[in-house]
N, C-alpha and C positions, 0 to 999 in steps of 0.2 A: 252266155245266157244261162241264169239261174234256174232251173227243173223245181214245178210245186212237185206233190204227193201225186197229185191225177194229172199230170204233163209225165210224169216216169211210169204210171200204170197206162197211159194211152203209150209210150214208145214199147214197152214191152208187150204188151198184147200188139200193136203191129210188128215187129221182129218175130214174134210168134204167126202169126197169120197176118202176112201182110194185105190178105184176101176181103178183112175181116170191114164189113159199111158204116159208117158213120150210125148210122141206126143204132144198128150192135153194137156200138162201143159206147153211145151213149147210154143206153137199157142199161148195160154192165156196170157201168158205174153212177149210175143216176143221175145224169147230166142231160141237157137237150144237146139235141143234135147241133143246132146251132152254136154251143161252146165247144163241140168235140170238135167243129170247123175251124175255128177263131182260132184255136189252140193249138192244131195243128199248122195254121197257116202263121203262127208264128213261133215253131218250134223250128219252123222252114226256114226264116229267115235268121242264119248265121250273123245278121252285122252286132254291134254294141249295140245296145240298145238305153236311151237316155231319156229322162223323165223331165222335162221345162216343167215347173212350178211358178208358175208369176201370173198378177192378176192386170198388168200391162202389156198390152198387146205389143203397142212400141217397141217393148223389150224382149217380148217373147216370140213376134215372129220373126223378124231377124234374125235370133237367135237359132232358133227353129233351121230356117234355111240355112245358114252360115253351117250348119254341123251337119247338116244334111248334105250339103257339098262334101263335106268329110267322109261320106260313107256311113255315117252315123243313123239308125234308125230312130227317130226323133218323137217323143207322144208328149200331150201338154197336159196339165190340167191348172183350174185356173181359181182353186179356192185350195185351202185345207182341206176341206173334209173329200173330194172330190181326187186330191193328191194320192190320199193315203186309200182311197180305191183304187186306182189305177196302179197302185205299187201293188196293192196285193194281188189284181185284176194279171197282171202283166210282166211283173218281178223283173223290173230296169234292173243296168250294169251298174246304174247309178246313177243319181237323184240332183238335179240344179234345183235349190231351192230360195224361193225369198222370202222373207221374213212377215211380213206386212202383207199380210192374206185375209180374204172376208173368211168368214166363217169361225176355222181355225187358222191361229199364228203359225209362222214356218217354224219357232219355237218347238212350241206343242206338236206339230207333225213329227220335225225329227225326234223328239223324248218316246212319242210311242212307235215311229218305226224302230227305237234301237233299243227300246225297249220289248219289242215283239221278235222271240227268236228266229223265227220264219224271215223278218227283215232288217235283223240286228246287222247282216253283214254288208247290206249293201251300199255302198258309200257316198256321202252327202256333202254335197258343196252349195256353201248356202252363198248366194249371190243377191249383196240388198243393199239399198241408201245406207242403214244403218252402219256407219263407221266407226261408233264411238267404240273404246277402248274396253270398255264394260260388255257392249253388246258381241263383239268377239268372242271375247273370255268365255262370256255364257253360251256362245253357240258350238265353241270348242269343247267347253265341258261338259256339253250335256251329248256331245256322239260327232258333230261334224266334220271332218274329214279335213275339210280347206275351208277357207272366208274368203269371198273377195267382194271387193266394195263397187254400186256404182259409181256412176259411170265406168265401165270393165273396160282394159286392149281386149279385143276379140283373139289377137294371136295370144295375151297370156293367156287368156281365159281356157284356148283350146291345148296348149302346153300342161296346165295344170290340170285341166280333165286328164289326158293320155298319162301326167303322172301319178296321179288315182291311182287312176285304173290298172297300170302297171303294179302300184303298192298291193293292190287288193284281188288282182289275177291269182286263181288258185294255180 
């Protein structure tokens, strides 16, 4: 799990005073209480944590489950612009994304996540109909990590996550 600015100022002021209320910590750094929760409770949870991007249910909660079986802590969103919240929201191990999104393209998502230093590093696998040769190329060159096409095997699919992830483990 990737640590924001205020996920490393909430662990150090608890190692400093682990005494210290969710009140107080949020006062201290200007946050509600209710993100100083959220953020704690998922600073708690040690698994991978993986980001579904797809605007098909079909696809994405199968998905969803299948990795969750894995141990995988699993969050979806289901447009562009709604993605690229939840990555800054949550800061995934790494990002499943499809192409063919309302709002914004999975395109356009991954160019400003890897374009945003905060989420340059985190690794994208874009997962979409688009097969053609062209559309590839372009999602390779603009930051993506892996391609894979549907209809996906579920065992590559989960092969080529864990080798990611592996590549991109600090």
């Amino acid at each position: 799990m990737k640590l924001d600015d205020t996920d490393r100022r909430i662990v150090e002021m608890l190692q400093k005073d682990d005494t210290l209320s969710y009140g107080v910590i949020a006062e201290r750094l200007g946050i509600t209480e209710r993100e100083v929760v959220e953020r704690i409770r998922r600073l708690s949870d040690t698994r991978t944590k993986i980001l579904i991007v797809d605007d098909e249910l079909d696809t994405l909660l199968p998905l969803k489950r299948a990795l969750e079986m894995e141990d995988f802590n699993v969050i979806e969103a289901q447009d562009g612009v709604e993605a690229l919240e939840k990555v800054r929201a949550e800061i995934p191990d790494l990002v499943l994304l499809d192409l063919m999104l309302p709002k914004i393209n999975g395109f356009e998502v991954c160019q400003q996540l890897k374009q945003d230093e905060a989420t340059s590093a985190i690794p994208i696998i874009m997962l979409t109909a688009k097969g053609e040769t062209s559309d590839k190329v372009e999602g390779i060159e603009i930051g993506a990590d892996d391609y894979v096409t549907k209809p996906f095997d579920l065992a590559e699919l989960k092969a080529r996550i864990k080798a990611v992830l592996r590549r991109t483990a600090p």
